[in-house]
N, C-alpha and C positions, 0 to 999 in steps of 0.2 A: 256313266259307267266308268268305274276309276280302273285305272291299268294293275295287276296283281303282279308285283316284283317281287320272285320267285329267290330264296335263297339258296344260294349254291356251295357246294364244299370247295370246289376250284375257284380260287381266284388270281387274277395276274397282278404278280407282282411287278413293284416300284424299280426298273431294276436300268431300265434304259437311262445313259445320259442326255445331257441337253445337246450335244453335239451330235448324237446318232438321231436322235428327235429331228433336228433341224435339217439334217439331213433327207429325210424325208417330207421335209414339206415345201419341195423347190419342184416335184414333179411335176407342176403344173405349166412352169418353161418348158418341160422336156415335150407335155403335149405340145405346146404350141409348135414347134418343132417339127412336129409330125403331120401335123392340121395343114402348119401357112403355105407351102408350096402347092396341096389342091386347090386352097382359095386363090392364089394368086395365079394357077395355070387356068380358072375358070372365071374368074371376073377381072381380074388386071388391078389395076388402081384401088378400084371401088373398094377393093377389100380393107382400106385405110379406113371409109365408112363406116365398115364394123366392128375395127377391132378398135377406135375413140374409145365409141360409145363406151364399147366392152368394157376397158379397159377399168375406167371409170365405176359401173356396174361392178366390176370382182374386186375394186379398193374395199367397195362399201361391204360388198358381200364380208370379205376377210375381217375386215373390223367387227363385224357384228358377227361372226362365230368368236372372236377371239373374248368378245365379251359373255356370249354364252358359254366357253370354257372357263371362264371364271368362273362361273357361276355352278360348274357341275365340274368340277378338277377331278371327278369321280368316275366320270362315264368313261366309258372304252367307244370308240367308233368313229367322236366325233362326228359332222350335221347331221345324218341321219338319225343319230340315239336324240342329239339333241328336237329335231323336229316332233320324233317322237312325246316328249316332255311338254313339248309347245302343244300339242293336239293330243297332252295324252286322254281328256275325254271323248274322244272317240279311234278309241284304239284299232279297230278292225281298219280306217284311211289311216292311219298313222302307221302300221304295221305296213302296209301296200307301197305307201312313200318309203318306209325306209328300204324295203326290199328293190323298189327301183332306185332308188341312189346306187344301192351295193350292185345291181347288175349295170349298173354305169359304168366300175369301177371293174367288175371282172371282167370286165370284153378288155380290157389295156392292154395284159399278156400277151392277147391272141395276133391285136394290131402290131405291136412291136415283133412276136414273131413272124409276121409278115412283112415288114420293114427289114428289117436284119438276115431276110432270105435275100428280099432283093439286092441289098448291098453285096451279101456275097454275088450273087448272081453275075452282078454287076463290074466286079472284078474278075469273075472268072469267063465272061463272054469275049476278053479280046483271047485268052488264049484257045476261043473254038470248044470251051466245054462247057456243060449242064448242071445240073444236082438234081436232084427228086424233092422237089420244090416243097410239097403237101410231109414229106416225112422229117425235112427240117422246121419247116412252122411249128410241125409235133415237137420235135426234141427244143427246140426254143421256150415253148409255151411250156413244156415239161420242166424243164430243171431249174427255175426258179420255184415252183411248189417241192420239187425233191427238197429243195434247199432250205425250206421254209417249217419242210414237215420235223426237223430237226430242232426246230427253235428258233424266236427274231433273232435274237440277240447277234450271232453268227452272221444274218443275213444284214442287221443292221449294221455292225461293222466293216462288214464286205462292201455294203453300197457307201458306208463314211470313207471309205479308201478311195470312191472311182467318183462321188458326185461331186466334189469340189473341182479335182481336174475338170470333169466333164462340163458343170455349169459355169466354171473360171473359164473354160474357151468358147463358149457362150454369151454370156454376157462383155467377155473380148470381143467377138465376132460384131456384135453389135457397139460397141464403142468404138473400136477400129474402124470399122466400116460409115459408123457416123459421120468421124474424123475425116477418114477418106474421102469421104462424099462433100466435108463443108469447105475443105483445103486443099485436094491434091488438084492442079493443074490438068490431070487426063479425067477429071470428074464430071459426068454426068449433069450435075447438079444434085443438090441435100433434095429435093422435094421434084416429085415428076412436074411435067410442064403443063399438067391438065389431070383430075379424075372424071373414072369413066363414070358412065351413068349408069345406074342400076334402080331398079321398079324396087317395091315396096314389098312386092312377094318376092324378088331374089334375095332381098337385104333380111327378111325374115328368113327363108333360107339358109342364109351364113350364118345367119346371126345364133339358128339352133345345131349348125355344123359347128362354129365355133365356139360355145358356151362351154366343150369340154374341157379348151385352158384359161380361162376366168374366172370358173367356175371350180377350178380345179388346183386350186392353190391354196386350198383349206386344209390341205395333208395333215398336218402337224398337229390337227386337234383329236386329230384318230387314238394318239400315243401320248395324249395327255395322264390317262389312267397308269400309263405305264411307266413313264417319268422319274425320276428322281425332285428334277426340279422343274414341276409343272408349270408355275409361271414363268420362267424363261423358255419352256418349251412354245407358251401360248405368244412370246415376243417375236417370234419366228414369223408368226400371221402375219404381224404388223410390214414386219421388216420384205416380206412378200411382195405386199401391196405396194410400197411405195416404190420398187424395183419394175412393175411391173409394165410403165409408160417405156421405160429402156426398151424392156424385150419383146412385149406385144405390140408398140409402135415404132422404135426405133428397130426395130428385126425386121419387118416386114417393108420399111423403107430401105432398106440395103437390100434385100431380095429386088423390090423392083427396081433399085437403078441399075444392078447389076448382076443380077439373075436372066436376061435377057436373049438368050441365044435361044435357038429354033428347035423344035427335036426333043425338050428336057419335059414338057407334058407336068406331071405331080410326083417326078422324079426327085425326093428328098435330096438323096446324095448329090447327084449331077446338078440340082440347083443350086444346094450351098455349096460345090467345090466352083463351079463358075462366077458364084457372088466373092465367093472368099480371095481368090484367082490374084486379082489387084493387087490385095495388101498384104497377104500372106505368100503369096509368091509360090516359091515350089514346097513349101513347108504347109500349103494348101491342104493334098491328099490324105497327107496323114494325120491333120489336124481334123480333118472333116470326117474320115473316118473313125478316127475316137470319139467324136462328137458322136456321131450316130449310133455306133456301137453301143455305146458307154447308155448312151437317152434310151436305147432301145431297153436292154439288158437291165438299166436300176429303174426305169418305169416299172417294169413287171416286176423287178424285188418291193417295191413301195406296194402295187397291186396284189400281189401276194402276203403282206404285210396286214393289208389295211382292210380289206373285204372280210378277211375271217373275224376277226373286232368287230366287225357291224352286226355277224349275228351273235358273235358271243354276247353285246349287250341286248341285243333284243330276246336272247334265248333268256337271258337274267329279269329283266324287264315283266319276261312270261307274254311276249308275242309271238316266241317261236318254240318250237319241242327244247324239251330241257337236255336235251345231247348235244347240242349245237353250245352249252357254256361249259361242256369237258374241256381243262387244259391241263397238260403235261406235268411234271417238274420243272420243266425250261421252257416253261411260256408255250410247246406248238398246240394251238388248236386245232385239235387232228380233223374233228369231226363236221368243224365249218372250211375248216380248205378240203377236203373229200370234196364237198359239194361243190366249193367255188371252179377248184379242178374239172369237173365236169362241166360244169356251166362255159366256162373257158373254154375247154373244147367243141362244145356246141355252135361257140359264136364262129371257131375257127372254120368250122363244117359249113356255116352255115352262107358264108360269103367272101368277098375281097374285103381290103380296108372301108371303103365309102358306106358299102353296106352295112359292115360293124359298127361303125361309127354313128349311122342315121338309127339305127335302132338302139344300139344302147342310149345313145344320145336324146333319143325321147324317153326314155325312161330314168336318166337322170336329170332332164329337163323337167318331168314331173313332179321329181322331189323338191328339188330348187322353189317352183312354186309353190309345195306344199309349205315348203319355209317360210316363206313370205304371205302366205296367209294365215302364219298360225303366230309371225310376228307383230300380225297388223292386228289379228286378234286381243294378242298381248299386251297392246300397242302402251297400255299404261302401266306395264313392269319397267322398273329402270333397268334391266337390263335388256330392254327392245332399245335400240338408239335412234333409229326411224323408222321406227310402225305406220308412221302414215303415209312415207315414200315408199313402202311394203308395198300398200295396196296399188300403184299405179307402178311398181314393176311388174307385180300380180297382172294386171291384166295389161303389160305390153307381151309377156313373156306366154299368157293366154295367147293370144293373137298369132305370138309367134309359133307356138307349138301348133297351134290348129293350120295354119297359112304354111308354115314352113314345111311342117311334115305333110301334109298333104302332095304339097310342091316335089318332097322326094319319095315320093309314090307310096298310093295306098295302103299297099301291102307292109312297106318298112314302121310306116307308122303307126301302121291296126296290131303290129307284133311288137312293137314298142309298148306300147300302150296294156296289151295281154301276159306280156311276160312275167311282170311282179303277180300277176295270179297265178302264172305255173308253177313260181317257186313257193307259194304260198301252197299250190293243192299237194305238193310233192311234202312240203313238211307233214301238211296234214294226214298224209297215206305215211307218214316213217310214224307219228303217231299214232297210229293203230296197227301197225306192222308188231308181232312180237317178237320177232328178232331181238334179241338179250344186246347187240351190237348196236342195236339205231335206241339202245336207250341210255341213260346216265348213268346208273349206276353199274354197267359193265364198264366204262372208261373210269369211273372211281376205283373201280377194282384192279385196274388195269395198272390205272398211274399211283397206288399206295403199295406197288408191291414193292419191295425192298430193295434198291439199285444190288445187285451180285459184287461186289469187284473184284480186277483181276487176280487171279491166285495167286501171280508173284509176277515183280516189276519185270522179270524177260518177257512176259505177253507183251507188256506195255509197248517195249522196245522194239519187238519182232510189227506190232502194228504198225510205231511209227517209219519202221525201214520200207513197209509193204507202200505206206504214203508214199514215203519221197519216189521209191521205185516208181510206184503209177505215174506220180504226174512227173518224174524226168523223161519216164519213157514215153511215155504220150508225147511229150515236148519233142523229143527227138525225133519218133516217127511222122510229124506235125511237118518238119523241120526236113524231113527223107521226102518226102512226099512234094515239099512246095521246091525242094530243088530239081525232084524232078519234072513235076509238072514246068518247071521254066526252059530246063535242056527241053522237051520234048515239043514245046509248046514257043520256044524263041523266045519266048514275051517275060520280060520279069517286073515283078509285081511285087511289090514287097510290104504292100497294105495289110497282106490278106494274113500277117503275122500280128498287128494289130488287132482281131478278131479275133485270130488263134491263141492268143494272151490271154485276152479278156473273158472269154471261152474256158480255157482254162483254170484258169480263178476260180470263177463257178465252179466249176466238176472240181478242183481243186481241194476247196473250202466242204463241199458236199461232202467228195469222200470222208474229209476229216469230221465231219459233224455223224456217218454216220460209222466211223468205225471208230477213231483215235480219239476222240471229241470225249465220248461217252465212258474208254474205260481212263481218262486223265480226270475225268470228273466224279466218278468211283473211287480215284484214288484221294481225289483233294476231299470227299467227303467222308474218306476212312481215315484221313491225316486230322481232319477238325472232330471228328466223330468225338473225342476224347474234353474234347475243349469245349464242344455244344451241351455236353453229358453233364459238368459240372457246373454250365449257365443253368440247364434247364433243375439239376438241384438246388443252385443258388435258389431259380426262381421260385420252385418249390418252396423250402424252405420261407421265402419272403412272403409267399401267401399264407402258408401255414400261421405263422407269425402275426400277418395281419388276419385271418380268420380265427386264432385266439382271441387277439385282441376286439375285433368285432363283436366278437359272442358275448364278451367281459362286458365291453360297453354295451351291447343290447341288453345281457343280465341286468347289468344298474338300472339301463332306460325303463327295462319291465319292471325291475321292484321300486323304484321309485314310481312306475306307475300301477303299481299295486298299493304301492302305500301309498298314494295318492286319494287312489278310488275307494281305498280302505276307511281313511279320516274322515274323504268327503260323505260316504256312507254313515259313521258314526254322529257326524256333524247332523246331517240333513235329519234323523230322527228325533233330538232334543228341538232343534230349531222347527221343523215342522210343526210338533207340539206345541211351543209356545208361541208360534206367529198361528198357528189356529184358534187359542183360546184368546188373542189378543181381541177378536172381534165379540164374543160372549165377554170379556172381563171391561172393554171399551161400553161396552151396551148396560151392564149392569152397574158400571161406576158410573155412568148418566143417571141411571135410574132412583139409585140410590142418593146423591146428589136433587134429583129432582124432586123427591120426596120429601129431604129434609129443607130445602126452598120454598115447600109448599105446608110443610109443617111450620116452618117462621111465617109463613104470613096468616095462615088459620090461628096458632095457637102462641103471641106472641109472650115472649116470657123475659121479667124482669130478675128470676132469680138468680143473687150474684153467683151460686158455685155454675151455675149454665154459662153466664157472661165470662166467668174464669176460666172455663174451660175453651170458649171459641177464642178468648183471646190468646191462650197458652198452645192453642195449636194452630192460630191464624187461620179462622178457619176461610176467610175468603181468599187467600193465597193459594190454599190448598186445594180449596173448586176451582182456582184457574190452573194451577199446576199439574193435579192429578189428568187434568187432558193432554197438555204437553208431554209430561211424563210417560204416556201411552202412545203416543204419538210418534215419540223419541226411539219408543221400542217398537214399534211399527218397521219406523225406518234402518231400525239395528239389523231384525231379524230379513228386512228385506235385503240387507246387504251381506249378511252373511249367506242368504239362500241365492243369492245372486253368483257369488265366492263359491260355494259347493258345487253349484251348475258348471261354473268356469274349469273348475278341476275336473269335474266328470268330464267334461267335454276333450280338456287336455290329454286327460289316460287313455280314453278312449279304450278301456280295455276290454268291453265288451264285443267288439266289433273287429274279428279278424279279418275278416275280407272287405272287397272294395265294397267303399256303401259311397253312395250319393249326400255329399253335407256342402254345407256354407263355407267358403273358404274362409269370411271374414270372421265367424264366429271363432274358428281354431287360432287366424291370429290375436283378436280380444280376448282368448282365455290365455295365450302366453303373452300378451302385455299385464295378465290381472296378475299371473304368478310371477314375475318381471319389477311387478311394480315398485317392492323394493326400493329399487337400484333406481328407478327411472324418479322419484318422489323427489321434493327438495332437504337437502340434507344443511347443517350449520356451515359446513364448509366447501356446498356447491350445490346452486342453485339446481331446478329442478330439470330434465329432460325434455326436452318439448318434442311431443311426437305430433306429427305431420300424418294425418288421414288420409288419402288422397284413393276413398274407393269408387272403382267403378260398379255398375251396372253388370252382375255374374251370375250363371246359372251354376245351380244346384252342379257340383264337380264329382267324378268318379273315383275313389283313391282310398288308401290305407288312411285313416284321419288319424289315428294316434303317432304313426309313420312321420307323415306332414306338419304336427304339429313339432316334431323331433327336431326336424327342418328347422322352421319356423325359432327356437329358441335356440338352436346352434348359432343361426345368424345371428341374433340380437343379442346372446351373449359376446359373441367377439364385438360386433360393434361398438357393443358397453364398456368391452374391455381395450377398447381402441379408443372411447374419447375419458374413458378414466387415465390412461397412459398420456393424454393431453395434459390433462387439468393437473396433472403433477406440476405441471412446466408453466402453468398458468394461475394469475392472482386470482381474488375471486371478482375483482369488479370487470377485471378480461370476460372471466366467466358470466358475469352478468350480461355486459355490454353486448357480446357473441356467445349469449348460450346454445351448448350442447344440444342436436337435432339430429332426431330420426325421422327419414321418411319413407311410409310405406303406402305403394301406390296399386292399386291392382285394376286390370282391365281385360276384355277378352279380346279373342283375334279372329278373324274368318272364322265363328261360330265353331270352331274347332280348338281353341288353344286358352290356356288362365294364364295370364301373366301375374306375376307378386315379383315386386321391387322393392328391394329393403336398402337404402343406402343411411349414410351418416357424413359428418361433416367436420370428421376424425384425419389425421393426421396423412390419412390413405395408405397406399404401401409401395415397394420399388417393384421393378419388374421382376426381378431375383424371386422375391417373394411370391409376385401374382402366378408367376408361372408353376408355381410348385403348391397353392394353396389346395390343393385338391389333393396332392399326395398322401396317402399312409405314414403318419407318426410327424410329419413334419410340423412344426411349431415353432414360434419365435418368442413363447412365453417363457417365464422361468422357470426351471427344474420344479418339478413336482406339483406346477399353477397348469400343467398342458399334457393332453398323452397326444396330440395333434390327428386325433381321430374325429373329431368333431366334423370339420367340412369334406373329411374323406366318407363318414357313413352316410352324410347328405347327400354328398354326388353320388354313390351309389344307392340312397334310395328314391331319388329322384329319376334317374337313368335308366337304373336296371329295373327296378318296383316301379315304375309309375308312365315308363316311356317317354321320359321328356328331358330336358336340359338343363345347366343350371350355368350361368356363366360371371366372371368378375368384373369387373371395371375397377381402377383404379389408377391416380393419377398422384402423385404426391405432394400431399399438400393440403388437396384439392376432396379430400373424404374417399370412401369405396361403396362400391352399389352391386350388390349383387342380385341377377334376373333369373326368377325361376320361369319357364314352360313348360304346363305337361299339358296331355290332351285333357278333355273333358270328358269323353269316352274312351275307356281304354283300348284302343285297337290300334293298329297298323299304320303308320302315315308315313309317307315316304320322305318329306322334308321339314326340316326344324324353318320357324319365322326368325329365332335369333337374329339378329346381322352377327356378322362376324367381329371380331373384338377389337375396340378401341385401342 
């Protein structure tokens, strides 16, 4: 069963740069971040055990998405869209993986707004006060989706501002702390003085508590689709992985030599401000709280980024209801963060961090494996890079899922394991829901309504005065408040401004995206509105233009192929007539012949006017001639009837719709009308065409269409190595004659290839890139309207479903590769490889 990739009128634009890209695919530190201090407050040492392995395991991993983002620069989502594609014949477990990756990804929020409660918490307990612990995890976990429902763009700028600080005192922390630990004199020692031991089911344990950051440093393949510059986006993976030995091994050795005080439990902050303590000195606190802050706050901007992509491609895909690929004017996918928002809040409901983390964490662990079993499947695509080290990660990563999750109890694992079915029966009930809102075409309606904008630039101004006003005055009563919380409370603290910063930024940037954002973007598109008006006439006019010109040249192609079928029709009736009496005029000139043979031997006759007369017409020349002579017209008339078939076949004018014919016969009747030009001439020897057919079924296709094809190439071709042989003698010509080769083959039972190259002078890049263009030509005024290989590409493309692509090298000849199906229907990806 093939997967039905559903077309959508929304689609997300190319619109992110490589540097907000890249930004986004560092959050897989930020986990680690969150994770090491539980492993290291529950096993000690040993946690060095798993996070080698690990480490090792998420190089290999990041490399092998970054080559499956090669290969799909198209999908939105990243691994799960791609798993998808890997298992898309069986879409119903392919659908189930990708929805557990994405609830992998939506519990992040919930965990960081649990982290970032207690750091306040945590600053605010020496001056003897509280918070309402459950209503800031909400407001945390809330205003990264406010922020997102506005559009990436905003949010990815917002997190390019804080993640560099934030991962630059990160990966400081861990190179400082290295240092510190291999040189300074009050140091511990670089390496503990022993690891602890741990059983087989603890290390399986950790190993599915810690997958979330080695696993999770694939960020960047999500916003491949969105991209500007895709592959510098996919360079991000690489550059990940090789960073990663630093911070998942050298991080977690600086925790244990100096993370060591009594009391600190899987306390984040209080571990890394005691490890930090040494070498950052008093510049410790507020380093560690930006750290945290900053990890907490742009994980859930990445989380809220990345999860609504995973069902917009599978809503396209056609694995999930087609409301889930509604998107905005400015990128927000309203209808898949609604859901994620909810699901976020669920995970929040539903436990502490450890809890969140074992349960999402087996249901991203399942995807993981689905990956790997669908790349071992793969295992002989080049772009699997180890399909067969797939399989024996597949089943350590088995063992670990069944052993580990068992280990953190039944319950976390049996909901692990059930939840991508909840979210799967919840699409299914918006599916049959008639709610005008849970379906697609009320978000089309929604997002083509016509932006308003302001009536006159004083709104504009009265908005932006309302901005500044909010977030000064917020700043200020921020500012009222921590002063007096320090009189009343003795104790001053001056961290908890760090947060209230960062805090700000968000609500900051929100406000503005949902009030000031939207009417500056009304204005900048009633400022272009004037300038877009007269592209979109240009472009009008340039189709119009080429849509004359197309019909002009279809007119010609049809009456030359009417007068084609016209001649060949007038032809085929003399010529019929006279290759049929050739068998009765053959039979009777024997006969006759026979008879007077047999009259010379019964009645032999001496008289001279008889003997004068056989010798005045020689007559036994003419009983050997008269059979050549018929002979001669045998093979005349068979060559002309041969010539009449080739033309019918070429006009093809009988046959408007797609019929089933021989590819190779439509290209031998444009070599027969061809031939011409291809023959040997006084002053250049003959053509040599190169055969090279394969083994093809009967194809589906316009045939008079294809044959169009078919002589557009070999015209230029011809007209590529006559532009040779100007510049060349004729013994050059002889020595390296002029060569066409035309090769054809089929593909996975679904695809015709025809290759026509030549051995012609070739062409620059200049050229090749523009050979497909409308009007474009490098013949001489009035030898070219340069429609030829523009009417090909579109009737190979648009008529026929398939491709058509150049090679050319200079020098070195051009080859051009047609694809189309063999059945006309649907296929999701072209075999071409990409261009030379």
């Amino acid at each position: 069963m093939e997967i039905n990739r559903v077309p959508f009128v929304n689609r997300l634009r190319r619109t992110m740069s490589s540097a907000e890209a890249w930004g986004f695919s560092v959050v897989g530190y930020l986990m680690w971040f969150t994770l090491a201090p539980s492993m290291q407050a529950e096993i000690g040492s040993a946690s060095l055990l798993v996070w080698i392995p690990g480490v090792i395991v998420g190089i290999l991993f990041n490399l092998q998405v970054q080559s499956l983002g090669e290969k799909y620069p198209d999908v939105s989502g990243g691994t799960p869209n791609y798993i998808t594609r890997l298992l898309d014949r069986y879409p119903a477990f392919s659908r189930y993986l990708g929805i557990a990756y994405y609830l992998g990804w939506v519990s992040f929020p919930p965990i960081n707004a649990i982290v970032i409660t207690e750091l306040i918490q945590f600053h605010l307990e020496p001056m003897g006060l509280n918070i309402p612990e459950k209503v800031f995890e909400i407001g945390f976990t809330a205003i990264a989706y406010f922020l997102a429902f506005s559009g990436t763009r905003a949010v990815a700028i917002l997190h390019l501002f804080f993640i560099f600080p934030s991962i630059g005192f990160l990966l400081l922390f861990c190179v400082q702390g290295l240092g510190w630990l291999a040189f300074s004199p009050q140091s511990p020692g670089l390496l503990p003085s022993s690891i602890d031991a741990i059983s087989v089911q603890d290390w399986l344990k950790w190993y599915l508590f810690a997958a979330y950051s080695f696993y999770g440093c694939d960020t960047a393949s999500s916003f491949v689709a969105d991209s500007v510059h895709p592959k510098d986006t996919l360079k991000a993976l690489s550059w990940v992985a090789w960073f990663m030995p630093l911070v998942f091994v050298g991080g977690p050795l600086v925790l244990l030599q100096l993370a060591t005080a009594s009391g600190l439990e899987d306390n984040v902050y209080g571990k890394f401000l005691v490890a930090a303590k040494p070498f950052w000195g008093d510049a410790a606190p507020a380093i560690v709280t930006l750290l945290v802050a900053a990890s907490c706050l742009l994980g859930s901007a990445t989380s809220v980024c990345n999860t609504p992509r995973i069902l917009f491609q599978l809503a396209q895909d056609g694995l999930l209801s087609p409301v889930f690929g509604a998107a905005s004017r400015r990128g927000a996918l309203e209808p898949a963060l609604l859901l994620s928002f909810i699901c976020s809040l669920g995970f929040l409901v539903w436990g502490n961090t450890t809890r969140i983390v074992v349960v999402s964490g087996v249901s991203l662990f399942i995807s993981i494996m689905g990956l790997h079993l669908g790349l071992w499947m793969q295992r002989n695509d080049p772009v699997v890079r180890w399909g067969r080290l797939s399989l024996a990660l597949l089943v350590v990563e088995f063992i670990s899922l069944v052993v580990g999750g068992v280990s953190w109890g039944w319950m976390d694992f049996g909901i692990g394991l059930l939840l991508p079915l909840a979210v799967i029966a919840i699409d299914a009930a918006i599916r049959r829901i008639p709610w005008a809102s849970l379906h697609l075409p009320w978000w089309d309606r929604l997002h083509t309504k016509p932006v308003t904008p302001p009536k006159n630039e004083h709104f504009v101004v009265l908005q932006v005065g309302i901005l500044i006003a909010l977030i000064c005055g917020t700043a200020t009563i921020s500012w009222l408040i921590r002063s007096r919380l320090r009189v009343e409370a003795g104790t001053y603290n001056p961290y908890l401004l760090i947060i209230v910063l960062m805090m700000l930024a968000f609500v900051g940037v929100a406000i503005a995206c949902w009030t000031t954002l939207p009417q500056v973007a009304a204005i900048e598109e009633l400022a272009i509105s004037s300038t877009a008006q007269a592209k979109e006439l240009e472009t009008i006019l340039n189709e119009l233009k080429k849509a004359q010109m197309q019909v002009i040249q279809s007119e010609k192609m049809s009456s030359l192929g009417q007068l084609v079928a016209g001649i060949a029709h007038e032809i085929n009736n003399p010529v019929n007539f006279i290759h049929g009496n050739l068998t009765h005029l053959e039979e009777y000139t024997q006969n006759l012949l026979q008879m007077i043979e047999l009259y010379q031997q019964r009645h032999p006759s001496n008289d001279p006017e008889v003997q004068a007369m056989a010798e005045e017409i020689d007559l036994e020349f003419l009983t050997e001639d008269t059979q050549k002579i018929i002979s001669s017209i045998r093979v005349g008339t068979d060559r002309i009837r041969g010539i009449v078939l080739s033309l019918r076949n070429f006009s093809r004018m009988d046959e408007a719709d797609f019929k089933d014919v021989d590819i190779h016969e439509g290209i031998e009747s444009t070599l027969l009308i061809l031939q011409h030009r291809l023959k040997d001439k006084p002053d250049c020897p003959a053509v040599v065409v190169i055969k090279d057919y394969g083994k093809l079924p009967k194809v589906e296709c316009f045939p008079g269409q294809l044959n169009q094809v078919f002589m557009n190439i070999l015209v230029n071709a011809l007209d590529a190595l006559d532009e040779m042989n100007s510049k060349r003698s004729y013994q050059e010509l002889k020595d390296t004659p002029n060569q066409i080769t035309i090769r054809t083959s089929a593909i996975d039972n679904q695809w015709v290839e025809v290759a026509i190259a030549d051995n012609g002078l070739g062409m620059p890049d200049r050229v090749k890139r523009r050979i497909f263009d409308p009007f474009f030509t490098t013949k001489p005024m009035g030898k070219g309207t340069g429609l030829g290989m523009s009417i090909s590409y579109h009737i190979i493309t648009e008529k026929h479903g398939g491709q058509i692509k150049c090679f050319s090298t200079p020098g070195s000849g051009t080859e051009f590769v047609i694809q189309i199906p063999i059945r006309q229907r649907t296929i999701s990806k072209f075999p071409i490889a990409a261009e030379s």
